[in-house]
Phi, psi and omega in degrees: 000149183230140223221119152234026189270345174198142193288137179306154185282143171320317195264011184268305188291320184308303187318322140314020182242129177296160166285005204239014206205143169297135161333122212255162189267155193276139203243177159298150172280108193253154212191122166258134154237119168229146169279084180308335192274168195267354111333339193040014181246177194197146164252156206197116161309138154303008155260004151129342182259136227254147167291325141242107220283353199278310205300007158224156162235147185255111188222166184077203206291306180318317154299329157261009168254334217307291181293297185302294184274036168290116149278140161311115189327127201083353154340114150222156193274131169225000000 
């Protein structure tokens, strides 16, 4: 999946960068989710979070903003 609504972060580009390569401008944000279980299905809360949290994998731009931009489970705005 690709998000263009906002361009990836810098230290997001740095983190990618071969050493063999010049340094690249930063792009959209592209992000794989694959479903890890042998079923391949998973159930996902309306907040966004799965009861076994193993059964997806995060790769790309998603995995590295991920964590940081997380509200605390149960969060509400007031």
């Amino acid at each position: 999946m690709v998000y263009s609504g906002e361009l990836e972060e810098m230290a997001y580009v740095e983190k990618q960068r071969n050493p063999f390569w010049k340094t690249r401008q930063p792009g959209y944000q592209t992000s794989l989710i694959s479903i890890t279980n042998e079923n391949k299905r998973t159930q996902i809360n309306k907040f966004g979070l799965t009861a076994r949290p193993l059964d997806i994998l995060y790769e790309g731009y998603w995995a590295f903003e991920k964590v940081g931009e997380m509200q605390p489970v149960g969060y509400q705005p007031q």
